[in-house]
C-alpha positions in Angstrom: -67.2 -29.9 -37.7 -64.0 -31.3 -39.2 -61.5 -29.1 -41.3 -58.5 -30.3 -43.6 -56.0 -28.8 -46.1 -56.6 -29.9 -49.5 -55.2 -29.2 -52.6 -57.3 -28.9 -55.8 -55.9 -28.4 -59.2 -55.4 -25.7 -61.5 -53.3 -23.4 -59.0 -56.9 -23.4 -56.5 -55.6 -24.1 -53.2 -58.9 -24.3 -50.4 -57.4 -23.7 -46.7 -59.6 -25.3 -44.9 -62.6 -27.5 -45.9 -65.6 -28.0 -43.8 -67.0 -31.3 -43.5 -70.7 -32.0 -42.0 -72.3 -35.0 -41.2 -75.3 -36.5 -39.8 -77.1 -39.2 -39.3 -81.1 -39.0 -39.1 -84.1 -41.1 -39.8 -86.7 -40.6 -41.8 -90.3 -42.1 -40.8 -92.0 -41.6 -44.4 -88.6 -44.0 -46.2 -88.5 -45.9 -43.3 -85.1 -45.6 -43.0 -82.0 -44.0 -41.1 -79.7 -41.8 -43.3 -76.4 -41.0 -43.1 -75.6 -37.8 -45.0 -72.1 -36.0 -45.7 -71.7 -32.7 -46.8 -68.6 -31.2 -48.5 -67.3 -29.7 -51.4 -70.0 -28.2 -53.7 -67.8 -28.3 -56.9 -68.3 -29.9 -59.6 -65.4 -30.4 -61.4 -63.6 -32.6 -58.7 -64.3 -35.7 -60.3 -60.1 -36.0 -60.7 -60.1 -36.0 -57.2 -61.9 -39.6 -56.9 -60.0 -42.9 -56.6 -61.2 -46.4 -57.3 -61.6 -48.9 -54.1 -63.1 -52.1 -52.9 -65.3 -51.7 -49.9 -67.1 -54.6 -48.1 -69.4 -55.7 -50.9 -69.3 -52.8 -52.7 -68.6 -53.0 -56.6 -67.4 -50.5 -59.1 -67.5 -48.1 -55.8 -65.8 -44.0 -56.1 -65.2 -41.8 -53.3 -63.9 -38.5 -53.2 -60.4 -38.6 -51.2 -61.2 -36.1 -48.9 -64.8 -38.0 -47.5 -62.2 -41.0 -47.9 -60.2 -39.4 -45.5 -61.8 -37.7 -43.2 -64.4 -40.8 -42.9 -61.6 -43.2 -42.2 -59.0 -40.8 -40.5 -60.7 -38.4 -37.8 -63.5 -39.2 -35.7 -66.2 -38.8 -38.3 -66.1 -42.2 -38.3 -66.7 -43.1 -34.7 -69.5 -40.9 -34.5 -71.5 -41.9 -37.3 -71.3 -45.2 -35.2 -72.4 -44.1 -32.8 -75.2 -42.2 -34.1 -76.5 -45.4 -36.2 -76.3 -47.6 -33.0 -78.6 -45.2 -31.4 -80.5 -44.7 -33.9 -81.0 -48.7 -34.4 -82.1 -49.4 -31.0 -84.7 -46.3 -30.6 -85.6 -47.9 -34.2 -85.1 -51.1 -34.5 -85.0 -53.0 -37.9 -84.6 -49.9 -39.9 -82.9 -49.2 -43.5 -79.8 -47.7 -43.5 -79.3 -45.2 -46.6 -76.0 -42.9 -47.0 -75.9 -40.2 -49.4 -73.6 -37.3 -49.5 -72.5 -34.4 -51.6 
């Protein structure tokens, strides 16, 4: 469980912010899954910010997945957990999905 201080507009200020992840795999898709949970609001599309990722196009993140994927150990894990999860799988899809 990872927690950072964000700021959101409109005088809204959330103290901490939980982050969850996991990574999985699903027999019926085939597939491994990477899933990150966070905010549930939906008005934080302000709060996105344009990048180029390794063959990704067009791509949005939220700044806080962003951060937390790329600055804390959220990162590492999820690593590790798709390595694991490739070779007690083998040639599986990988698909991420968050929220």
């Amino acid at each position: 469980m990872l927690m950072f201080h964000v700021i959101l507009n409109q005088g809204f200020e959330v103290i901490e912010l939980i982050v969850d992840a996991f990574v999985g795999v699903a027999d019926d898709l085939d597939a491994m899954l990477s899933h990150l949970e966070a905010l549930k609001k939906p008005d934080i599309f302000w709060k996105q910010l344009d990048f180029d990722y390794r063959g990704c196009t067009d791509g949005k993140v939220h700044d806080g997945f962003f951060n937390a994927y790329n600055n804390t150990i959220m990162r590492s894990r999820i690593h590790d957990g798709v390595s694991r999860a490739k070779k007690a799988y083998e040639d599986l899809k990988i698909m991420v999905t968050g929220h």
